[in-house]
C-alpha positions as CSV (number, residue, x, y, z in Angstrom):
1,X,2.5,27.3,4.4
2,X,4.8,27.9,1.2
3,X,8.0,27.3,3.4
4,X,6.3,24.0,4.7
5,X,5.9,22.5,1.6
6,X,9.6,23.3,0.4
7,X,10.4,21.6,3.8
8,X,8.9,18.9,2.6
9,X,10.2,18.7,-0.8
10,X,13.5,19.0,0.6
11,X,13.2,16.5,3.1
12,X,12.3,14.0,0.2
13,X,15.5,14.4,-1.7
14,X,17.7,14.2,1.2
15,X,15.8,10.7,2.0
16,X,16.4,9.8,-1.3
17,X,19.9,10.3,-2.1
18,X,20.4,8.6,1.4
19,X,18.1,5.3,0.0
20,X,20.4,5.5,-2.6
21,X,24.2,5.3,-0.7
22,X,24.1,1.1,-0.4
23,X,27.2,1.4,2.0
24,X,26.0,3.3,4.4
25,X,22.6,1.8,4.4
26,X,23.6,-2.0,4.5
27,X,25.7,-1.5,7.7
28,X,22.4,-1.5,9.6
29,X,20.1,-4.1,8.4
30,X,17.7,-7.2,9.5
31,X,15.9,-10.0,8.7
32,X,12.7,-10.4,11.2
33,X,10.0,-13.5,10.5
34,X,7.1,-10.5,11.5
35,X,8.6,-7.9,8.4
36,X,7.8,-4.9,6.4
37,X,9.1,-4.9,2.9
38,X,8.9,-1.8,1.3
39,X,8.4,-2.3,-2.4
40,X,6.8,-0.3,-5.6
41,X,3.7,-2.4,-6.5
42,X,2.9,-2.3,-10.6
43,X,-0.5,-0.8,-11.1
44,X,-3.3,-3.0,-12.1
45,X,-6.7,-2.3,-12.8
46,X,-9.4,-3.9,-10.9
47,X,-12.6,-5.3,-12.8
48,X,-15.0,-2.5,-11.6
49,X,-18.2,-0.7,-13.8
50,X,-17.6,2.7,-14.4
51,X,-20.0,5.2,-14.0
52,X,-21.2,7.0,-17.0
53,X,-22.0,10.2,-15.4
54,X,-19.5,12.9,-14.6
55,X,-18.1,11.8,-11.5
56,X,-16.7,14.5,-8.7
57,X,-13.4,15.0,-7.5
58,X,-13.3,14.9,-3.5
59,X,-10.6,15.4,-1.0
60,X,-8.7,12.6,0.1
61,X,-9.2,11.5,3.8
62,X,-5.9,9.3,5.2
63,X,-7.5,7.3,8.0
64,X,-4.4,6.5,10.9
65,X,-4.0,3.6,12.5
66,X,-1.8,3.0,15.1
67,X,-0.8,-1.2,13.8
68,X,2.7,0.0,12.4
69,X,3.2,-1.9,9.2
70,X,6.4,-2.5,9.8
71,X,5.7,-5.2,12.0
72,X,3.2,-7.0,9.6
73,X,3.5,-10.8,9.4
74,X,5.1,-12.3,6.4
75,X,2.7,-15.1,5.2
76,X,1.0,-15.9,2.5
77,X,-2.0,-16.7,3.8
78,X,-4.6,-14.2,2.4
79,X,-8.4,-14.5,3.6
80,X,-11.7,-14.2,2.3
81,X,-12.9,-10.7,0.4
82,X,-16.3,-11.4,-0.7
83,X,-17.9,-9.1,2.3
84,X,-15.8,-7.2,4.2
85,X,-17.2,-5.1,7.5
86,X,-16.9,-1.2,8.2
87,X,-13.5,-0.1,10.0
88,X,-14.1,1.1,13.4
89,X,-13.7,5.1,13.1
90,X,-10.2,6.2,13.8
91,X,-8.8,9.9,13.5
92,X,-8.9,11.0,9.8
93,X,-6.1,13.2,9.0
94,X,-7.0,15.4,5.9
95,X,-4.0,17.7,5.8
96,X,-1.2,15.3,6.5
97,X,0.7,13.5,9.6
98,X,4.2,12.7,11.4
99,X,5.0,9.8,12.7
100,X,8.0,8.4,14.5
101,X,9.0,6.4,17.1
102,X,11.9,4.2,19.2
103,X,11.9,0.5,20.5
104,X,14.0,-1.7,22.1
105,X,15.6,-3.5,20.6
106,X,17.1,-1.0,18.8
107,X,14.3,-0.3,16.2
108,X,13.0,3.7,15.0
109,X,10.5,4.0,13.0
110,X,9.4,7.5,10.7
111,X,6.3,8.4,8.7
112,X,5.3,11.7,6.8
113,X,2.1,11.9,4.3
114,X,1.4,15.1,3.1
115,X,-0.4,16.4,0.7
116,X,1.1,19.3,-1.0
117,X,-2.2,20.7,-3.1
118,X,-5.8,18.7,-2.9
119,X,-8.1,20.7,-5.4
120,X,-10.8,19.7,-7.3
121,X,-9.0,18.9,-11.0
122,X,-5.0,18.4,-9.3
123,X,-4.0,16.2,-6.4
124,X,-0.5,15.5,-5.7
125,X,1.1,13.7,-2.2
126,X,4.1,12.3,-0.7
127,X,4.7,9.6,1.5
128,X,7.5,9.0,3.3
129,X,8.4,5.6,5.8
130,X,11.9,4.4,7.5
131,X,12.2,1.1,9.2
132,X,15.0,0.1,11.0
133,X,15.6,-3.2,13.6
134,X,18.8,-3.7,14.8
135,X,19.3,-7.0,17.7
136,X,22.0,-9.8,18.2
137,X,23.2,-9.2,14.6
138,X,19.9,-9.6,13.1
139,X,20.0,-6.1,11.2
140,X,17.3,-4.6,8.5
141,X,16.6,-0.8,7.5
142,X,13.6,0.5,4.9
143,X,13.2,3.1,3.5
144,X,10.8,4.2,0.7
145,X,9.5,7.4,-0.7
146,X,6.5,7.7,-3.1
147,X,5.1,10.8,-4.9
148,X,1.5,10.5,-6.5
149,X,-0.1,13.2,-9.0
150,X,-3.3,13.3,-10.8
151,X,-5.0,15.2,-12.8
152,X,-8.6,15.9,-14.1
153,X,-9.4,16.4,-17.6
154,X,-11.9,17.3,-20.0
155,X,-12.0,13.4,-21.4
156,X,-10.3,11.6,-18.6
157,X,-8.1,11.4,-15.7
158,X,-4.3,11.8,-15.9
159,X,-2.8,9.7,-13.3
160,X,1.6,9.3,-12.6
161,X,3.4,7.9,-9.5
162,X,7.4,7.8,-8.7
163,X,8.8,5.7,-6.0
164,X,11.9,4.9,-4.6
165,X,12.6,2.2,-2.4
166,X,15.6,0.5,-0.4
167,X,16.3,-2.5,1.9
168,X,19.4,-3.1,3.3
169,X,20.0,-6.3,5.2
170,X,22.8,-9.1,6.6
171,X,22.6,-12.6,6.0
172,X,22.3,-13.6,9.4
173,X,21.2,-17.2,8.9
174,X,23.1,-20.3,9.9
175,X,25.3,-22.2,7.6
176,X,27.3,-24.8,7.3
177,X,30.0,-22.8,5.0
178,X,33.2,-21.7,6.2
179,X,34.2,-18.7,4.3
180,X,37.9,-18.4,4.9
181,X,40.6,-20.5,2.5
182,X,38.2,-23.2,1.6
183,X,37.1,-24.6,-1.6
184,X,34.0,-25.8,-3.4
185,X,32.8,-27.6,-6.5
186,X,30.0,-25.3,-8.6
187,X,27.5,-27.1,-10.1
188,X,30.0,-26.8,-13.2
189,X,32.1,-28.8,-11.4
190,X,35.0,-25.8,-11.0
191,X,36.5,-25.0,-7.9
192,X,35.2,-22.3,-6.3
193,X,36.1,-20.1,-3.3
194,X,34.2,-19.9,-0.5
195,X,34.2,-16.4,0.6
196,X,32.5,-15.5,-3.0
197,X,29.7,-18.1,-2.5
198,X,28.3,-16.5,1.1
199,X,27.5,-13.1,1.0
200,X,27.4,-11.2,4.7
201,X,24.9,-8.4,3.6
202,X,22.7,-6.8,0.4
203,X,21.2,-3.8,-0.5
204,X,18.3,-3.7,-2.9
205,X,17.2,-0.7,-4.3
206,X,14.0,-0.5,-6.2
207,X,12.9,2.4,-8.9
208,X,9.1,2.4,-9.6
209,X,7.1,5.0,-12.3
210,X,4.2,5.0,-13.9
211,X,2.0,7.5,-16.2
212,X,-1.6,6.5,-16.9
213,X,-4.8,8.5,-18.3
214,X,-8.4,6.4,-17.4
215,X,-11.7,7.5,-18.8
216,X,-14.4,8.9,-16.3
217,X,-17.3,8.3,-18.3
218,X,-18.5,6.6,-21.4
219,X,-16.8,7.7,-24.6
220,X,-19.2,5.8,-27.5
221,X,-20.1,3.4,-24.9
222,X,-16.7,2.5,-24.0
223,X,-14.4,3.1,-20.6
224,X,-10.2,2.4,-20.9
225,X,-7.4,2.8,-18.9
226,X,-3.9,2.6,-20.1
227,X,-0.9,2.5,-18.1
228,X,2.9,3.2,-19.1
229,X,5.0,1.7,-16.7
230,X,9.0,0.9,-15.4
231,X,10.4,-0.6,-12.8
232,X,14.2,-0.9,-11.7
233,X,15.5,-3.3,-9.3
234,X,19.4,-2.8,-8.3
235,X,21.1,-5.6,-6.0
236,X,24.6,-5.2,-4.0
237,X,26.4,-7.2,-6.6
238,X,25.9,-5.0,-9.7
239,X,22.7,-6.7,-11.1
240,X,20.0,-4.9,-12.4
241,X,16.5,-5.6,-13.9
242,X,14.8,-3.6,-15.8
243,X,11.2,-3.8,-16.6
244,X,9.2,-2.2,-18.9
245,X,5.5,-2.6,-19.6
246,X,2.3,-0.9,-21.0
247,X,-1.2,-1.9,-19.5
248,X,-4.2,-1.3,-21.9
249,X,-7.9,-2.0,-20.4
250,X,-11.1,-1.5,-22.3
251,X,-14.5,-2.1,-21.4
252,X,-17.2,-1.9,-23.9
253,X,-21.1,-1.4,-22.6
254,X,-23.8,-2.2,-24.8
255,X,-27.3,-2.4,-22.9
256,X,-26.1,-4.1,-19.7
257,X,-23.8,-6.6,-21.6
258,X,-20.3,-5.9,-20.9
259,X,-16.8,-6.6,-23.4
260,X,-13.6,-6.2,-21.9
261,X,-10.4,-7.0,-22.9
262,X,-7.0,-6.2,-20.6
263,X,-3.6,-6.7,-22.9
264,X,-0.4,-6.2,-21.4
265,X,3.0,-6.6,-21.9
266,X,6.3,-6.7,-19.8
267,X,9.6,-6.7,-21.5
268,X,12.8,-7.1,-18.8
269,X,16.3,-6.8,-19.2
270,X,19.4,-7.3,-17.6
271,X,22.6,-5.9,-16.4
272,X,24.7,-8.9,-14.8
273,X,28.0,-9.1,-13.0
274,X,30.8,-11.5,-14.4
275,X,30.3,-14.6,-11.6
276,X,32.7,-17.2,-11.2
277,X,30.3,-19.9,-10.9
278,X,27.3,-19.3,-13.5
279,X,27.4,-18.2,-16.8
280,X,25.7,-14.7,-18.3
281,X,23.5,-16.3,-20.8
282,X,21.2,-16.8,-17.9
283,X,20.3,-12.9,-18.2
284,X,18.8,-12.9,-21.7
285,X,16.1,-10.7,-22.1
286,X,12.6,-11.8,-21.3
287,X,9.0,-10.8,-22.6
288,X,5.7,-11.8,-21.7
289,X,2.3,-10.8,-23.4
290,X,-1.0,-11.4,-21.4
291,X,-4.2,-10.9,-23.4
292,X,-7.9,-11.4,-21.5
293,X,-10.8,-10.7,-23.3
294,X,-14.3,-11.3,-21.4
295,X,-17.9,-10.9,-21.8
296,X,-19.9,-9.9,-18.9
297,X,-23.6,-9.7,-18.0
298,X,-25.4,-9.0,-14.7
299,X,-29.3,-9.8,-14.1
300,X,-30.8,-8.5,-10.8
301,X,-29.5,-11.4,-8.8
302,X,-27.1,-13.0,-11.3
303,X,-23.8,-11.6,-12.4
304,X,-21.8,-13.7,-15.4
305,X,-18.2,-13.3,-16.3
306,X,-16.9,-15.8,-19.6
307,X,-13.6,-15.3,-21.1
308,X,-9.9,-16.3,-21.5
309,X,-6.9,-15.7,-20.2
310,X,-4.0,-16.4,-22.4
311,X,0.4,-15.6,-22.1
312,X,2.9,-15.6,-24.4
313,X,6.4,-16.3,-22.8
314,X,9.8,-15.0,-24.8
315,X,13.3,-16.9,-23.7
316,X,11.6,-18.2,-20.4
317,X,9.2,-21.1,-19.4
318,X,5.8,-22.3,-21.3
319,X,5.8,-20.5,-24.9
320,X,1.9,-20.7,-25.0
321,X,-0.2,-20.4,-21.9
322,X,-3.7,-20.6,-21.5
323,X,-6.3,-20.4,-18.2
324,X,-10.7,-20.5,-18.9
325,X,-11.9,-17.2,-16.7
326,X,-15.7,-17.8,-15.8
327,X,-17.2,-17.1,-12.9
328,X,-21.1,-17.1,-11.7
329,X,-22.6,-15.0,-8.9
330,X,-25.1,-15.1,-7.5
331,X,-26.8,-13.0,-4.6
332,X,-30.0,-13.5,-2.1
333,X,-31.3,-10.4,-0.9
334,X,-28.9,-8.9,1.3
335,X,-28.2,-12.0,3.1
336,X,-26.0,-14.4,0.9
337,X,-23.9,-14.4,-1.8
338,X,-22.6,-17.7,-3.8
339,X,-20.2,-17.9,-6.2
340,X,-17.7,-20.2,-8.3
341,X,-15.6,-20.2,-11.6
342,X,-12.7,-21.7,-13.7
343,X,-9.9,-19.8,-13.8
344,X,-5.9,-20.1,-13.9
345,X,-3.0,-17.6,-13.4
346,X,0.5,-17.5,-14.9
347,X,3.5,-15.4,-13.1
348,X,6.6,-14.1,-14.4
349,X,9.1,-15.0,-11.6
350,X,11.1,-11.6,-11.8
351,X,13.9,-10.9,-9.4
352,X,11.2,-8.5,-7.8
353,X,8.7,-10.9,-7.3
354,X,11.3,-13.5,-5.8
355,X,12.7,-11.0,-3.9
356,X,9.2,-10.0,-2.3
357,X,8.1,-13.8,-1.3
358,X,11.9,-14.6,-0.3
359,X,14.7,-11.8,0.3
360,X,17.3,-14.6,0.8
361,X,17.4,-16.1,-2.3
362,X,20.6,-16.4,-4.1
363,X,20.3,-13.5,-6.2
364,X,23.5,-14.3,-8.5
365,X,20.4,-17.2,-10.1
366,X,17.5,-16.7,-12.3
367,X,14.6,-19.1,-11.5
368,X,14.4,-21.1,-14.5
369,X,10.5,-21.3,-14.9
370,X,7.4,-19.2,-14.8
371,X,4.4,-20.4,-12.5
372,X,1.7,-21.5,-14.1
373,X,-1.6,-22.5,-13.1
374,X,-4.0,-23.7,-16.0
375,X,-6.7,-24.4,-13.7
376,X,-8.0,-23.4,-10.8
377,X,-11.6,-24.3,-10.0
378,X,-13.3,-22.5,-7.1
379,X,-16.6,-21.3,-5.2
380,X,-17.5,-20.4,-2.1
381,X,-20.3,-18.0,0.0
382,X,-20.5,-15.4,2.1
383,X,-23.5,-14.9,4.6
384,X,-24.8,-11.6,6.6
385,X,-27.6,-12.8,8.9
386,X,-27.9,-9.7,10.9
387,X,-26.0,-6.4,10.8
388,X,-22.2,-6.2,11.9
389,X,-21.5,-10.2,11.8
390,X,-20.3,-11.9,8.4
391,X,-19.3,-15.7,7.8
392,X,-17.5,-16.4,4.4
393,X,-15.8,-19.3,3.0
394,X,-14.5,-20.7,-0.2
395,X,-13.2,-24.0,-1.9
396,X,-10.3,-24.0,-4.6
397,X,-8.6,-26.9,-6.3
398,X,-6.0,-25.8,-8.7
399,X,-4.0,-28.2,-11.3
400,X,-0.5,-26.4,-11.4
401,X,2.0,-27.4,-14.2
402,X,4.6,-25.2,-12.1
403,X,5.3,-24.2,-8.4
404,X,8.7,-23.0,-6.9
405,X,9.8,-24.0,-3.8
406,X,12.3,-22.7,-1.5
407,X,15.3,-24.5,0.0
408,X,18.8,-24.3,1.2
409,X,21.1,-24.0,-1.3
410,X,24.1,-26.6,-1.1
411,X,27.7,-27.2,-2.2
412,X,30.0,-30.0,-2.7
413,X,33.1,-30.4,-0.8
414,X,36.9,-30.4,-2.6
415,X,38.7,-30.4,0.7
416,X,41.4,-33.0,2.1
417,X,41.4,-33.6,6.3
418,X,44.0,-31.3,6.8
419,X,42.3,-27.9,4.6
420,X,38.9,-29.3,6.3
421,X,38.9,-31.5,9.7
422,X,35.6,-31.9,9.6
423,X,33.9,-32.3,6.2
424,X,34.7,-35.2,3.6
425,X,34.7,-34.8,0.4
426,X,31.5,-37.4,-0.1
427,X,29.7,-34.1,2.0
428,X,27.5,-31.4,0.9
429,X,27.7,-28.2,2.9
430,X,24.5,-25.2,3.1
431,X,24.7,-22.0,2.1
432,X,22.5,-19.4,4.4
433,X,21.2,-18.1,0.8
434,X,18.1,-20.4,-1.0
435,X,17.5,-21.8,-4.4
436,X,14.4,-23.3,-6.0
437,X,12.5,-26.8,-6.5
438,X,10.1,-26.4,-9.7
439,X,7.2,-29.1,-9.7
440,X,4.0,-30.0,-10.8
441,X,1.2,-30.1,-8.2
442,X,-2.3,-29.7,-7.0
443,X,-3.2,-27.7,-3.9
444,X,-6.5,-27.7,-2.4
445,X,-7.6,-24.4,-0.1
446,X,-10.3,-24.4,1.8
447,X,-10.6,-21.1,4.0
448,X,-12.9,-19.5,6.8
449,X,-13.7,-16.5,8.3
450,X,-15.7,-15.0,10.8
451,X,-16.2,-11.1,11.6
452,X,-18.4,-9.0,13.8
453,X,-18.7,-5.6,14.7
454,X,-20.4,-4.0,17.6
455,X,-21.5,-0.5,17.0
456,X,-18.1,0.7,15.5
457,X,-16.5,0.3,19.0
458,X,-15.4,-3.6,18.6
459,X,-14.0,-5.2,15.7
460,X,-13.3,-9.0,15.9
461,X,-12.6,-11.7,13.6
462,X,-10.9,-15.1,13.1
463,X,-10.2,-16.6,10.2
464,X,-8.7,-20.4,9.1
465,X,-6.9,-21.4,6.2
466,X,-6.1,-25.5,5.0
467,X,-3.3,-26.0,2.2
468,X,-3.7,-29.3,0.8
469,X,-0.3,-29.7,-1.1
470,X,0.3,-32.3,-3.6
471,X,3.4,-32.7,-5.2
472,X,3.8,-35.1,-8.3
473,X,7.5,-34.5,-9.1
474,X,9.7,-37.1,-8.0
475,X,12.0,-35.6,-5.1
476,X,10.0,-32.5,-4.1
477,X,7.9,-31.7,-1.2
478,X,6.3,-28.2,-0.5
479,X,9.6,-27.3,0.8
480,X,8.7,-24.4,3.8
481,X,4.7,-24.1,2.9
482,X,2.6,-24.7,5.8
483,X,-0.9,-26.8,5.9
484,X,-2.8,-24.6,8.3
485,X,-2.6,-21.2,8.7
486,X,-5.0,-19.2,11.4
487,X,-5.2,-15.5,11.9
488,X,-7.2,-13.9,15.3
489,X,-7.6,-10.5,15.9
490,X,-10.0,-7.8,18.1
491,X,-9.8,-3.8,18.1
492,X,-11.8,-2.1,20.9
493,X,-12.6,1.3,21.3
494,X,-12.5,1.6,25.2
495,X,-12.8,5.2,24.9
496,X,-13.1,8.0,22.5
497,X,-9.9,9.0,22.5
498,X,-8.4,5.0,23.9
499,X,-8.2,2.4,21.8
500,X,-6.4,-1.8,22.3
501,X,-5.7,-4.0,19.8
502,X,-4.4,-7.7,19.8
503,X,-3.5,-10.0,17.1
504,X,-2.7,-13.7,17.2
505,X,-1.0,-15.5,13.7
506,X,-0.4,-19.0,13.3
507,X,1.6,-21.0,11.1
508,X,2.2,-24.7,11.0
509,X,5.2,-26.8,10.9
510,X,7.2,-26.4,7.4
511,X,9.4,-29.0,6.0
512,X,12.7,-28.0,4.5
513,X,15.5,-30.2,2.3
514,X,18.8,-30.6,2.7
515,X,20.0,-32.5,-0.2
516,X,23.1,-35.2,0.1
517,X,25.7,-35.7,-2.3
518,X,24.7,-39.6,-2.6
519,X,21.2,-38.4,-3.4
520,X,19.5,-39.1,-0.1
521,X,17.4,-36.4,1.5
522,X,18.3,-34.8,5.0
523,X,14.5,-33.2,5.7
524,X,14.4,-30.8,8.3
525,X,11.0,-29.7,10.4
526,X,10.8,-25.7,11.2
527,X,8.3,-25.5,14.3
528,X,4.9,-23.9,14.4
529,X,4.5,-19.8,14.0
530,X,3.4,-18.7,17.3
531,X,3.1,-15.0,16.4
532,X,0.9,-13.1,19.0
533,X,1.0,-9.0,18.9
534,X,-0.6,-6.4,21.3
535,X,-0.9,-2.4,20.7
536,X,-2.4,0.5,22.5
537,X,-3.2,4.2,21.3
538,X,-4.5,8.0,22.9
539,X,-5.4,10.6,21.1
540,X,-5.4,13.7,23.0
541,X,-6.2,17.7,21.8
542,X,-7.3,15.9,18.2
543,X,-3.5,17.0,16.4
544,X,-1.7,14.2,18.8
545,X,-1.6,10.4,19.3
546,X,0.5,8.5,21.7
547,X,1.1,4.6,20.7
548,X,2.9,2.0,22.1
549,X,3.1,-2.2,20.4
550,X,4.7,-5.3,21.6
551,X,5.4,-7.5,19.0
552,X,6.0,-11.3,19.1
553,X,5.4,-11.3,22.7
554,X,5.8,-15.7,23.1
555,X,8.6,-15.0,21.2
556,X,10.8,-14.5,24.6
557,X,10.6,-18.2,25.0
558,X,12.4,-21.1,23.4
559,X,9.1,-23.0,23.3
560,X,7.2,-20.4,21.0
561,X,10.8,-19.2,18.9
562,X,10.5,-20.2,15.4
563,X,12.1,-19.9,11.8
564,X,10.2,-19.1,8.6
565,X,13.2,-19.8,6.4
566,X,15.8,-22.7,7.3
567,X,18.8,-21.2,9.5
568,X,17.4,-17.3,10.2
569,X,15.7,-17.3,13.9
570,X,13.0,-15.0,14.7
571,X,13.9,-11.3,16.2
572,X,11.9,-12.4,19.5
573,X,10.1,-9.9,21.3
574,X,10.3,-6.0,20.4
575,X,8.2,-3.2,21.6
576,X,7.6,0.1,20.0
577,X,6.5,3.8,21.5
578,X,6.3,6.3,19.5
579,X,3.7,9.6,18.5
580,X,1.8,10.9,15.9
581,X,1.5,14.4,14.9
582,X,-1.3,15.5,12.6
583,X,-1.0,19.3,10.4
């Protein structure tokens, strides 16, 4: 066993230093509309009641499915939580797994989890993923590695992560910029080459740690949690973002009635290359303080949250932000739950954030503005007539002072006939990276779903999801944000040891702006997401698991191809075989 874990350990700093060489990484990469982005996510602490007996420590249990998240969809459509149903039951790997596999087109995929000691006071795992697609130039490899450790005190819980995690990728997306001896004007009005404006491929490497120590039961009534993190994001062209923040969360209990109070604050600083065409001031260093304090009070039926949230911004966006947090609940028996609120949202729009909704955007720009939300009213229910079926919707209107969009990002012409044949210098030419539109709005969601589950074998649901955009700038649209968004799926257990799953995603048509010189609009209409997804697993002798997905099957024919972003096509249909091996 001892020379299995130092194969491990080993293993992990091999895949790292290799995450770490951007040259060799970047020359395979890809850009698929069905992606996996591999990324360190800051932890957060979820509004929960902590017990206020000892609690025990038990093992962990890794559950396996064979849906390879590589191949997730990239949306931002996100469904109903208020109930959710019991997972059908799937092997449960307690000592650890291998996982790997090949496609075509050229695709691999490679998964270890493993945890090296699992007692009752000390846990510590590691898990391992690689991703790579490679098809008609269309290239994208991920790799990430994460290392968890915890600890069990007399007072508390000591908690620590450390991840590492790289994406290399081309820019594979049409534009209308010809690289070689021509010339621009900047939005400085400077000429500017155009082989530095369009880059061909990036590497983005992503550093993630935190240390944390959480009560486990009342300390003179009270429960914290308190968080020390940093996060490092590294980009092909030298820049660098460093954020550093520290997460305190108390919750104070006094005879059923509930004070809590989350403060946090991020500080993030730069390292910026010397660029041609925008000036380093842009890179100042930011701050921003969140405070929430709440009261909370729960009845036998009733459950009432009334607070604040309020944000203080340092060299970016709204100084002074503020957002009511209330929210009623209220629950029938067993059978219905209702619910609605007032609440609000604010978002530092870090290079890591941008990065995660759009890996195209011009990285050598800082998004000007945070997005803020001051309102957002809500409500919504969730029914369970009879055992294995729930219905849930909800309502939301929210009054935003700020929304990014996404769109091409464009450049005027400095070229004479003979440097240019076929541009004029009254032209505009589009660059296969994006920028942002920043607008006021309102945007009404109304969502559905629908879920049953027949004796653990069969899992189906369907959900639906309206976006009712309304943008009061002057100028702006939602720029590449669809109005309806539906989601299908079943799992069926034919079989003890056979299991099929299919999944269906649909997007509709986006609108995107291509901006003239003369000030004119040149809208483009990317076609509906047609995303449908099939997948098949056997487990034999309980240590192995054979599994084999076809991904984007419509997406073989011209009448079901789509974009998500202006210019990058879809990587069509892909299938994946691969095995799992369990310790």
């Amino acid at each position: 066993m001892k020379r299995l874990h130092y194969l491990i350990i080993a293993t992990s700093i091999c895949v790292t230093a290799v995450a770490q060489d951007n040259d060799s990484t970047v020359t395979h990469n890809v850009s698929i509309e069905k992606e996996y982005i591999p990324q360190v996510i800051k932890v957060k602490r979820t509004d929960i009641e902590l017990p206020s007996t000892e609690p025990t420590v038990t093992k962990t249990e890794v559950t396996y499915s064979t849906e390879t998240k590589a191949m997730e969809t990239k949306s931002n459509f996100y469904p109903a939580k208020e109930s959710e149903l019991k997972s059908m039951k799937r092997p449960a790997y307690k000592s650890g797994f291998i996982r790997f596999g090949v496609g075509f087109p050229l695709n691999w995929l490679g998964e270890l989890w493993y945890p090296v000691f699992d007692t009752n006071t000390d846990y510590f795992d590691i898990n391992l993923n690689h991703y790579g697609i490679s098809n008609n130039g269309k290239k994208l490899i991920d790799t990430d590695l994460d290392l968890r450790y915890s600890k069990k005190l007399r007072t508390g819980q000591l908690y620590s992560s450390l991840g590492l995690a790289n994406t290399g990728f081309n820019y594979y997306g049409k534009d209308s910029v010809f690289t070689d001896n021509n010339v621009f004007y900047d939005f400085n009005n400077e000429k500017v080459a155009g082989k530095n404006l369009i880059p061909t491929k990036q590497s983005i490497t992503q550093l993630n740690a935190n240390l944390g120590f959480r009560s486990l039961k009342e300390v003179n009534n009270w429960n914290y949690d308190g968080v020390l993190n940093y996060h490092l994001l590294g980009a092909t062209n030298s820049l660098r973002e460093h954020q550093i923040g520290l997460n305190l969360n108390g919750d104070y209990n006094l005879n059923e009635n509930h004070i809590k109070a989350d403060l946090e604050g991020q500080v993030y600083l730069y390292n910026a290359p010397t660029l041609q065409y925008t000036s380093d001031s842009i890179w100042e260093p930011q701050a921003v303080i969140s405070f929430r304090p709440r009261y909370e009070r729960q009845w036998d039926n009733l459950k009432v949250r009334a607070g604040a949230k309020l944000w203080f911004s340092i060299n970016k966006g709204n100084v002074v932000a503020a957002s009511p947090d209330i929210e009623v609940r209220y629950a029938v028996a067993k059978l219905l739950d209702v619910y609605g609120g007032i609440g609000g949202s604010y978002e530092f729009t870090s290079l890591a954030t941008t990065f995660k909704e759009n890996r195209y955007y011009n990285m050598n720009e800082r998004m000007e503005a945070n997005d803020y939300t001051p309102f957002d009213f809500f409500g919504g229910f969730n029914i369970r007539p009879f055992r294995g079926f729930v219905f849930d919707a909800s309502i939301s209107y929210k009054l935003i002072a700020n929304q990014h969009f996404f769109y091409n990002q464009q450049f005027d012409c400095l070229s004479t006939p003979n440097e240019w044949p076929d541009k004029q210098d009254s032209e505009r030419v589009y660059s296969n990276t994006f920028t942002v539109d920043d607008a006021r709005a309102t945007l009404l969601n109304i969502e559905a779903r629908l879920a049953y589950n027949l004796k653990e074998r069969y899992n189906f649901h369907v959900k639906g999801k309206y976006n009712g955009w309304n943008v009061l700038t002057p100028g702006v649209q939602a720029w590449n944000k669809p109005t309806w968004e539906g989601d299908a799926g079943i799992e069926a257990m034919i079989t003890k040891n056979f299991s099929l799953n299919a999944n269906f995603y649909y997007a509709s048509e986006r609108l995107n702006k291509l901006p003239k010189k003369d000030g004119t609009l040149d809208v483009r209409t990317l076609a509906p997401i047609y995303d449908l997804n099939l997948s098949a697993s056997y487990t034999f002798q309980k240590q192995w698991s054979l599994f084999v997905q076809a991904n984007n099957i419509l997406g073989s024919s011209k009448a079901f191809s789509y974009q998500q972003w202006y210019g990058y096509d879809n990587i069509g249909f892909n299938i994946l075989i691969g095995a799992t091996i369990a310790f």
